[in-house]
N, C-alpha and C positions, 0 to 999 in steps of 0.2 A: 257100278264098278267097271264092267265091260265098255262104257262110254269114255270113260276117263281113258282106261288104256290104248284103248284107240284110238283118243286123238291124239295120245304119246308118241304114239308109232308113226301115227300121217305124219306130227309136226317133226321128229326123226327122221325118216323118209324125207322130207320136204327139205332141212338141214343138208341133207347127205347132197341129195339132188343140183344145191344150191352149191355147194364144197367142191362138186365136181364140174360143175358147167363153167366154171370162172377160168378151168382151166383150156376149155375148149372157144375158140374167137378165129373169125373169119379176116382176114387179109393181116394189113399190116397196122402197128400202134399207131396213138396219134401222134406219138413224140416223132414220126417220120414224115408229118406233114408241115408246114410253116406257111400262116394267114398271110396274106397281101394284103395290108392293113392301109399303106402310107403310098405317096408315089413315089420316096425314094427306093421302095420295094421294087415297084416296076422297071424305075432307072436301070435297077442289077440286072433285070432279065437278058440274056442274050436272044442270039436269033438260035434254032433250034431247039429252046427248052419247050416243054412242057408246063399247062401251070392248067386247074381245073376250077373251074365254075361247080362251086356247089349249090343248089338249088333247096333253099329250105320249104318252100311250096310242095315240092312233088320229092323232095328226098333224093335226087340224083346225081350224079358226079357227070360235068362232059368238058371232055380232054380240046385242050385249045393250044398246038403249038404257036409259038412264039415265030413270025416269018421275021419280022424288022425290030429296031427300037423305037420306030414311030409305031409301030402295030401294040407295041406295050405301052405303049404310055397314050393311045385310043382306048385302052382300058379301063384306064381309071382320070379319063375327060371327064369333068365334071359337063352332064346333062347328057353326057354319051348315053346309049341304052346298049340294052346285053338283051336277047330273046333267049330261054328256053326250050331245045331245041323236043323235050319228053314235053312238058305239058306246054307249051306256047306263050306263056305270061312275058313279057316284057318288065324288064325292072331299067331302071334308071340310076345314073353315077350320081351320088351324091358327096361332097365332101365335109366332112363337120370340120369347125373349126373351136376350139375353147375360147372361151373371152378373156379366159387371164394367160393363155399361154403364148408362146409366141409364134411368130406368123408361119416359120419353119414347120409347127407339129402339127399335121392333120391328119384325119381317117378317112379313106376310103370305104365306103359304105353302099349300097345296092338298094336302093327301093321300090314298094311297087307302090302305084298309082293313089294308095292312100298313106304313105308315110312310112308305112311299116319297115322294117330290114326283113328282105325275104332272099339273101344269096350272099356270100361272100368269094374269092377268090383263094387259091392256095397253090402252096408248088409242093414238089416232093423232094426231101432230102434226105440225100444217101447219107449212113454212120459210117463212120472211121472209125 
């Protein structure tokens, strides 16, 4: 009877723990970030923005302003490369293209040396 009640308590406990940690988060939501998915994405960038390299290898964010509009759209050059500047991996631009969509819709996409998607790009957007 003593076993029972006590995993009542831990899984109680464990509940409560759970209840209140959802309220505590470090930076800011995701709904303030927005993917650079396409290169009409890059088109918009001006000269001055901000836009980050996520690194899904090593987990890290690094901040890359925007100098030109040729500097943004050596971004997402298809066969361009991107280095990570934490762990060193080099990824590569790739672009997918759908076979039934049209020639307009594409993805920008990151790979490293076996195919994988290991990065994408993002910018940050302020709420009104």
């Amino acid at each position: 009877m003593k076993t029972i009640s006590t995993r009542i308590r831990v899984l109680i406990a464990t509940a409560a723990v759970g209840a209140l940690a959802t309220f505590g988060y470090a930076g800011q939501g995701i709904q303030y970030w927005k993917t650079l998915g396409s290169e009409s994405d890059f088109k918009q960038l001006k000269p001055g923005a901000d836009v980050v390299y996520v690194c899904n290898m090593c987990k890290t964010l690094t901040n890359i302003p925007i100098k030109s509009q040729e500097h943004a759209l050596t971004l997402c050059k298809e066969d361009s490369s991107m280095t990570c500047p934490s762990c060193k991996k080099t990824s590569k631009v790739v672009i997918k293209r759908a076979r039934n969509d049209a020639p307009t819709h594409t993805e920008v996409t990151y790979v490293d040396d076996k195919g994988k998607e290991c990065g994408f790009m993002a910018i940050h957007e302020e709420k009104q």
